[in-house]
N, C-alpha and C positions, 0 to 999 in steps of 0.2 A: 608394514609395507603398504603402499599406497594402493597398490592392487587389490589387495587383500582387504582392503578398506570400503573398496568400492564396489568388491563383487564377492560374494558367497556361495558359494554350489550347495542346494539344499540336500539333506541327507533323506529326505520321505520317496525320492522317484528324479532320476535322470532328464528327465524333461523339465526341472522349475531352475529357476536360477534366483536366488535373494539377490536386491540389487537395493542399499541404504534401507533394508527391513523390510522393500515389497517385493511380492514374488509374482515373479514372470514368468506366465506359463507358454512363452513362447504360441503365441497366436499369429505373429506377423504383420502385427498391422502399422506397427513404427516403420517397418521397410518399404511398405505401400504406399507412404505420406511421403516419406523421407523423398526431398527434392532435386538431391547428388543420389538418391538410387543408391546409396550404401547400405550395406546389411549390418542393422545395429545389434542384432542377435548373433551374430559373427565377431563384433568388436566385444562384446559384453560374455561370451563365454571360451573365457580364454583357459580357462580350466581344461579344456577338449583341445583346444589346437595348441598352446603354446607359443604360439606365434602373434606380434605385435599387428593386425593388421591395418592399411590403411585409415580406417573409418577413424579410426583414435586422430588422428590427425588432420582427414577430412573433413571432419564434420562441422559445420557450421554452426552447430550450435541454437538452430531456430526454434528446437523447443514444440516443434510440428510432433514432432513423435511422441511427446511427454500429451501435447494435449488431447493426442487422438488414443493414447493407451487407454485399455478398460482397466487397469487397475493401477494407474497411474504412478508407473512405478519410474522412477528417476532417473531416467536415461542418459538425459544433457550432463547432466551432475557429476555422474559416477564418469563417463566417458571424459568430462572436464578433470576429473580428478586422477584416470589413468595416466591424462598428459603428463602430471608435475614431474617424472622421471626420465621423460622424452625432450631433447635438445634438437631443435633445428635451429638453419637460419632467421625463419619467421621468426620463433620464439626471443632466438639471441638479440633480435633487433628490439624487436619491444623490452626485455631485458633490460637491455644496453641504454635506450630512449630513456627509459624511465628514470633507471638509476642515476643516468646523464645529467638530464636534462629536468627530471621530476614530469616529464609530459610523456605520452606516447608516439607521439611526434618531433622530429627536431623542427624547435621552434624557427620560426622566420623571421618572430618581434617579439618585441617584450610587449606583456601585455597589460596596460596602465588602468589600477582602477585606483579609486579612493576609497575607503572602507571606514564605515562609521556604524556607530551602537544603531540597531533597529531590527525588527520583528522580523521581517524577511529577506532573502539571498537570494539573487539569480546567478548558479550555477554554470555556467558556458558548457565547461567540458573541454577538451587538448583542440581539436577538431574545429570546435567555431572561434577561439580564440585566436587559434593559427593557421588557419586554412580561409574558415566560412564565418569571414567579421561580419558580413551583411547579415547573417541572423542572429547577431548576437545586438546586434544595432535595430534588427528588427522589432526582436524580443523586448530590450528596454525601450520601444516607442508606445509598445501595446502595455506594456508593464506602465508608464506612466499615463497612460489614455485612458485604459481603466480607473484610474486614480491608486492604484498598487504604491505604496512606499517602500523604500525597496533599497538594497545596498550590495555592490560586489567585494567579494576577499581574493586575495592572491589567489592564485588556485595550486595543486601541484593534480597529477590526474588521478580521479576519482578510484581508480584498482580494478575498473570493468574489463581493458586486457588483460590484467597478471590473472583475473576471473576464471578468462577462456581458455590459459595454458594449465589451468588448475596450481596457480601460485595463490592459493586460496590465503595463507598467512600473508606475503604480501601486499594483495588488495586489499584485506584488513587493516597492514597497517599503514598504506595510500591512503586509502579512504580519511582514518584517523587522525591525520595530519590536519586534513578538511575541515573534520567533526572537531579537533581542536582552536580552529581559528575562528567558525560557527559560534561556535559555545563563547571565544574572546568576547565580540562583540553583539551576544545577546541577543541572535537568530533564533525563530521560533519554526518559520517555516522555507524550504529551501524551495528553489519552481527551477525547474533542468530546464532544458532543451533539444537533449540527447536521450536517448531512450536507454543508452546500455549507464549513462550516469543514473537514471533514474530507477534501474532495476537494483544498481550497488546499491545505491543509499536505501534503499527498500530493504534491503537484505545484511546490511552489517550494522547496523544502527538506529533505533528506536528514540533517540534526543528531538527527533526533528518531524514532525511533518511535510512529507516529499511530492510534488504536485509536478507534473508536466504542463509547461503553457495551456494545454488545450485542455486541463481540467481552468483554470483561471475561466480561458476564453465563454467556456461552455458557462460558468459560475456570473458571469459580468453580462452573459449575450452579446458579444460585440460583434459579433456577424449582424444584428441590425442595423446598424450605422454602418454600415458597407452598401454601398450602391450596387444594381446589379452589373458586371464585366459584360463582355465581349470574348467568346471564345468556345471553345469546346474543353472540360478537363476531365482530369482523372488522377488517380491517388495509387500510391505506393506503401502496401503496412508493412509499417517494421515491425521485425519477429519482436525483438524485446520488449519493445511496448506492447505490442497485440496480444502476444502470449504470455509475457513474463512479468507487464503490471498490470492491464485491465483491457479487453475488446471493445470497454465502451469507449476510449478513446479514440478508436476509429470511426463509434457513431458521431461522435462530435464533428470530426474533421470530414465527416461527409456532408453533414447539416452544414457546415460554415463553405465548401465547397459548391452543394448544392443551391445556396444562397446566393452566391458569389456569379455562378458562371450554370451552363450548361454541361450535367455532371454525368457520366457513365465509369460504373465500375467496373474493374478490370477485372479480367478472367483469374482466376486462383489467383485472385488479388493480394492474398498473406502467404503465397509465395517468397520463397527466402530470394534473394536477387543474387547470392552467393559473396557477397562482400563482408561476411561477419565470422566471428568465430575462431579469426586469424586464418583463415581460407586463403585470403587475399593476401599475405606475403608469405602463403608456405607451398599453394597450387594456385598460380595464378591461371593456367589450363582450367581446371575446374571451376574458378571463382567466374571467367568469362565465359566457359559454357552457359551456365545461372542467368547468369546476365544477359545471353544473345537471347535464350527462352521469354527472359520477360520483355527484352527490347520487341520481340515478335508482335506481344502481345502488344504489347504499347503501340505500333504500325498499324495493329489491324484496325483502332480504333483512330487514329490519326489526330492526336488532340491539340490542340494552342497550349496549352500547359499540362506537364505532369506536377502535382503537388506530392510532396514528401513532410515528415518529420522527424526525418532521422540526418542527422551531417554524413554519417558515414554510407549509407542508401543515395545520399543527393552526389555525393562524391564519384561515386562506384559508377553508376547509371545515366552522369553529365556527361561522362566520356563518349558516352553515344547521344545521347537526350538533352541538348542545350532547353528544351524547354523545361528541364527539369527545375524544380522552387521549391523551398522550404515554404511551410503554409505559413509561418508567421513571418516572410516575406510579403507572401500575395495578400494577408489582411492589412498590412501596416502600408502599404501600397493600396490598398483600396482605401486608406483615410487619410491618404493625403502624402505620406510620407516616401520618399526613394530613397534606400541605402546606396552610401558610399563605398561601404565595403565589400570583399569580395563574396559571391553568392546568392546575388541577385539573379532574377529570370532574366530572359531576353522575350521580351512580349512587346 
């Protein structure tokens, strides 16, 4: 049983709960970060109530409670993995997409690469190849500015959604399709774009060296060769990247901001925006709560640009926030270059 998998009631004292071998002495402090204000000690001791509560299905997955626990015990994980036996609409859709379509999204275009033997891949992910082409045009301007050599493969989507509903076999063997066309043509190191492609490959696969543009960026310094803008900005952390592969990628993207423009950081800036986790086609109520809190914060400071590095963050948060950009928009535009595709800022 999948339940049974992901939670254990310990036998020394009514108060601990094992949760994937850590034990939780119920302290409360996942429910005091937690950004939806759900009680994850409510969802995680289902032994006493019996009862499926919300949070299994609300939670967004940002990974806030995992890094604030004292004894870091697995939170996201175990509540990802109660999902696999739960069916909603959200889930069915993504289901449906993937198995459809091989993406998460239903496509709008096919999407044309040519794929040749070489050391490194740029990744896109479902999201910038069928939604948000300006950063994936972004990406390969800085990818070849740097002097990066570099090649694309078909893609199908990486398994970072079947992750979230806990189709943990599935996203394995998504992923694997990936890691088999990789491995084809003799990839050594993969560079995402997407923060939830970049935590998969992190986590089902060891063939590859996995980098997000802004380790390159920070690797190359290409924020030198950027002139200083015009403007006011400010930055939006994605949980999966800030939490789930390194917080120094946000120092990076503040250095290249800070360089870039006049830079103020946003108030509980790694706040979740509520657009992850599948939140967003299963409570869209809840997912734009998330989002009015952070549009708030975004208002008080009043900026010319919000910078983002996440598609599904830039997605969520455009709907209110036209100045919303992916940052490797705003660098490949400070050297010259303007995308054609869709995803570009309005500055």
């Amino acid at each position: 049983m999948h339940l049974q998998q992901a939670i254990t009631r310990g036998r020394m004292s009514s108060d601990w709960i094992y949760i994937n071998g850590e034990m939780c002495i119920k302290c409360g402090i996942c429910e005091m970060v937690c950004p939806s204000q759900l009680s994850a000690l409510r969802s995680l001791d289902l032994d006493r109530s019996r009862v499926t509560p919300e949070e299994i299905v609300n939670c967004t997955t940002c990974n806030r409670c995992v890094a604030s626990c004292p004894r870091g015990v697995p939170i996201t994980k175990a509540i990802e993995r109660m999902r696999h036996p739960i069916s909603t609409p959200g889930y069915s859709e993504t289901m449906t997409n993937i198995s459809k379509y091989g993406t998460s999204i239903i496509p709008d275009r096919p999407t044309k690469v040519d794929p040749r033997n070489c050391k490194v891949a740029y990744f896109a992910g479902c999201l910038t190849n069928h939604r948000l082409t300006g950063i994936s045009e972004a990406v390969e301007f800085t990818l070849t500015y740097m002097g990066v050599d570099y090649t694309r493969i078909p893609e199908v989507c990486c398994g970072s959604p079947l992750n979230r509903i806990g189709r943990f076999d599935l996203a394995e063997k998504m992923l694997g399709k990936n890691v088999d066309t990789l491995r084809a043509y003799g990839v050594e190191t993969v560079v995402t774009s997407c923060p939830g492609c970049t935590s998969t490959f992190l986590e089902y696969q060891e063939d590859f060296e996995v980098l997000h543009y802004l380790d390159l960026y920070d690797h190359y310094h290409i924020s030198s060769d950027i002139g200083r803008q015009k403007g006011l900005a400010t930055l939006q952390f994605p949980c999966h990247l800030y939490r789930n592969v390194s917080p120094y990628t946000m120092v990076v993207a503040e250095e290249i901001l800070s360089k870039m423009y006049d830079y103020i950081r946003l108030p509980d800036a790694d706040r979740c925006c509520g657009a992850g986790g599948g939140v967003r086609r299963n409570d869209l109520m809840l997912s734009r709560k998330l989002k009015a809190r952070k549009i708030d914060d975004i208002k008080v400071i009043s900026p010319d640009v919000v910078a983002g590095v996440c598609p599904q963050c830039k997605i969520h948060l455009s709907e209110e926030v036209p100045e919303m950009a992916d940052l490797s928009v705003l660098v490949a535009m400070g050297l010259g270059f303007i995308p054609t595709g869709s995803g570009s800022p309005r500055v």
